[in-house]
C-alpha positions in Angstrom: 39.7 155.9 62.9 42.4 153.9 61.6 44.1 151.2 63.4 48.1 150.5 63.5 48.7 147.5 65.3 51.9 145.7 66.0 53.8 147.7 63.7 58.1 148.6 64.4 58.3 151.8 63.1 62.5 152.5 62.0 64.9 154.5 60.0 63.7 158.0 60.3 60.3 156.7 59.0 58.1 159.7 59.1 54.5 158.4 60.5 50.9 160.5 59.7 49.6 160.5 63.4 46.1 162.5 62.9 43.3 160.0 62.8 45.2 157.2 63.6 44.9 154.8 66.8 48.5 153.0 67.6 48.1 149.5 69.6 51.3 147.6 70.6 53.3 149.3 67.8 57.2 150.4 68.3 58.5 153.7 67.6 62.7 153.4 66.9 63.9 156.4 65.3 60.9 157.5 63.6 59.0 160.8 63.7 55.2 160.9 64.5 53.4 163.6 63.0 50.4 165.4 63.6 49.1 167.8 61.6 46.1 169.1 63.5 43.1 166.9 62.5 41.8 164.4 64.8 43.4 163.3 67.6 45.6 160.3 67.6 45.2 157.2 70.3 48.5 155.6 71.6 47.9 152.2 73.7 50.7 149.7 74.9 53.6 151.5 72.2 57.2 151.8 72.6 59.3 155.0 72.2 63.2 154.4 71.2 65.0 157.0 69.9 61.8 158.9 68.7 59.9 162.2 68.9 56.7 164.2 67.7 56.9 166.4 64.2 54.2 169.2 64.2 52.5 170.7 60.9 50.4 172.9 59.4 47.9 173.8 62.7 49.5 171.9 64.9 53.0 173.6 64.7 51.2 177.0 64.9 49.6 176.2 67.9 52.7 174.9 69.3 54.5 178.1 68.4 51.8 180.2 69.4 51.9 178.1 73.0 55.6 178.7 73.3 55.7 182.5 72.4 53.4 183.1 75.7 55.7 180.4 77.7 58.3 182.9 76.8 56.5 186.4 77.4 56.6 187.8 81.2 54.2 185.9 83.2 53.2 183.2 80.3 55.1 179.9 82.3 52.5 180.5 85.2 49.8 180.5 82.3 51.0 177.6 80.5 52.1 175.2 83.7 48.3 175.8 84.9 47.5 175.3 81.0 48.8 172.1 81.5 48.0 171.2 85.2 47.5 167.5 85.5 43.6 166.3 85.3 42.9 169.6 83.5 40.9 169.6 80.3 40.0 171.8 77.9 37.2 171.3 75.9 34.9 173.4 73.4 
């Protein structure tokens, strides 16, 4: 995995999340993306005017997640989805 330490992130800067691990870095407006492939680590970082950008498997799974949120019944399904503590593994 690679690491990203210390790093200011700025100007709409558009950062490849999968596979990464972020230490002590600061996020003003930039975009972290993540694409679906192995999961990012985020320790001691710093979130300004920024947000997450979701491609390729990622964003399907995201849209898939908020097509049942919005089908009858599907916010009970996803808020247990997402209870606190509660893992889902393979």
């Amino acid at each position: 995995m690679e690491e990203v330490r210390g790093r200011t992130f700025t100007g709409g800067e558009k950062v490849p999340a999968d596979g990464r691990s972020f230490v002590d870095c600061n996020f003003e407006s930039a975009s972290l993306v993540y694409a679906g492939g192995a999961h990012p680590t985020i320790e001691g970082c710093t979130f300004g005017q920024s947000g997450w950008r979701f491609e390729g498997p990622a964003l399907r799974t995201v849209q898939f997640l908020q097509m049942i949120r919005n089908s009858p019944g599907g916010e009970r399904f996803i808020d247990d989805l997402f209870e606190p503590g509660k893992f889902i593994g393979e």
